[in-house]
Structures are given as C-alpha cells and as structure tokens.
N, C-alpha and C positions, 0 to 999 in steps of 0.2 A: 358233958354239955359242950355242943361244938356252937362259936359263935361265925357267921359268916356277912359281910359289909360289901355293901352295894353301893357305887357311886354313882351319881345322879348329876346332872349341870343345866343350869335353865337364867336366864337372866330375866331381872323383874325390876320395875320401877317402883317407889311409895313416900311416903310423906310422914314426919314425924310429926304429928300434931294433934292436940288435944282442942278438941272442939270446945270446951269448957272453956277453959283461957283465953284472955287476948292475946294477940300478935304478939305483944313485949313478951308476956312470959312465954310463950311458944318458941320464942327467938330464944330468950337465956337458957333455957331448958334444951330445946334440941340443935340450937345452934341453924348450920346449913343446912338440916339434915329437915327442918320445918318450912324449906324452902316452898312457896305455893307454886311454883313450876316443877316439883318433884324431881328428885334423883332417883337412880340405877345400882345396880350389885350386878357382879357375877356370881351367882352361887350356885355353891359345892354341896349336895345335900348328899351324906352317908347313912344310910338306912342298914342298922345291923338286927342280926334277927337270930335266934338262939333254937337250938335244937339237939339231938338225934337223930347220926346219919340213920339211914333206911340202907337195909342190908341190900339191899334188891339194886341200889342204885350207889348208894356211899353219898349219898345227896341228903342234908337237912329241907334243902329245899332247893329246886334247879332254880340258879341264879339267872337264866335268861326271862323267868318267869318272877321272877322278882322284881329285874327291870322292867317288865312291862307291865305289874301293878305300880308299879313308882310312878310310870312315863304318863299310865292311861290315868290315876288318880291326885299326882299331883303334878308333873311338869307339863302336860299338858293344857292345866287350867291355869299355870300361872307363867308360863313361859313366855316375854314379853308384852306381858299383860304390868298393867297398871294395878297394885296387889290391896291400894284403899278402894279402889271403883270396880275394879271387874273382877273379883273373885270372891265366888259366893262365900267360901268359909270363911272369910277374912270382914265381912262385914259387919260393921258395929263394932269392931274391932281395934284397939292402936295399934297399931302397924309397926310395930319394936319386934325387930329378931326373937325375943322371947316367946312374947305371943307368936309370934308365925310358927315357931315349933311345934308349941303346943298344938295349934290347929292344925299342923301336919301329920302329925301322931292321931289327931282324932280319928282323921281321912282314912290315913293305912290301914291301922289296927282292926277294922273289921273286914278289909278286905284280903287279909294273910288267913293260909290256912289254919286248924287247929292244931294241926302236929307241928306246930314252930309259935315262937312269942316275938312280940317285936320287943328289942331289948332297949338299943340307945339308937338317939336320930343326933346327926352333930351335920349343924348346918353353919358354915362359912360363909359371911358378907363379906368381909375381906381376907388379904392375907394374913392381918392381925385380928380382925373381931371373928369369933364363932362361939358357938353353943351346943351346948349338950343335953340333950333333954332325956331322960328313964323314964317317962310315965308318970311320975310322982306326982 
C-alpha cells in the first residue's frame, strides 16, 4: 500500500458558538474564539489517499488531479468565505476544527476514485492546533 498527501491552503473566517447558550457561557467556553465579529485561520488541509500504483503509470492516483478535486470540492467553497454563513456543509453545524474535518471527509470521499481510499485529512488552524481525522 502506497500512501500519497496532497496539500491544500485556503483561509476562512468562523465563530465558536453554541446557539444554545448565553453569551457568559459562550465567552468561558470559547474564549475569543466566540467573538460575534468572527476570526480567521490560515489553513493547511492535507488530504492523503492510499492505494496501488498502476503499472501503466506508477501513479496511485495523479496528484494534479487530486488537487483539483480538493480545490473544486473544498477550497473553493470555503476559501475566504465566512464557514458558519456561507458554506453549505458546514450548516447547522459548530464550527470547531473537529467538526470541519469531519464534513471535509464527507465532501471528498465520494468524489475520489475507487481504485484509491481516502485515508487521513489533517487540517492545521494554526502552527500549534491541527487535526487528524481517519474516517472513524
């Protein structure tokens, strides 16, 4: 099994905040990060994908065609977009790096072909927070 990783960069603005709550809790819980003016990330999304090269090519999968299911299904829709308001998968949604993986993996996953798996997505907010997500 050959694993191959794609990088990705898109910046996105959102809001930590549970509709549920008041303000007071929203503020001890998420801090600045519940701010109603919204903050920003740069992120780093790595998209690895597992496979069997193809004898024909020694390619699990051509990685230019990778990045342009990544660019056309996710950083396109969220690339300086506001990620609680204008991005359909992300609604209804709390808007915590966790969840945003997991609805990133939703997106991908059926648009890879069948001769490859998508394995790990590790998505960086900053230079210290990221995340790993497998599917699970």
């Amino acid at each position: 099994m050959v694993y191959l990783t794609r990088l990705e960069h898109f910046n996105a603005a959102h809001r930590l905040f549970n509709p549920d709550w008041t303000e007071e809790q929203n503020e001890a819980v998420f801090g600045k990060c519940a701010n109603a003016n919204w903050h920003g990330h740069n992120f780093e999304l790595f998209v690895t994908i597992k496979g069997t090269p193809d004898p024909q090519t020694g390619f699990i999968f051509d990685a230019k065609k990778l990045g342009a299911i990544i660019r056309e299904r996710i950083v396109d829709k969220v690339d300086h977009r506001n990620l609680n308001m204008d991005v359909e998968f992300m609604r209804g949604k709390l808007c915590s790096i966790e969840n945003f993986v997991m609805a990133i993996w939703k997106e991908l996953e059926p648009a890879l072909p069948s001769n490859v798996q998508l394995h790990c997505l590790k998505l960086t907010e900053t230079p210290r927070i990221y995340v790993e997500y497998y599917g699970e």
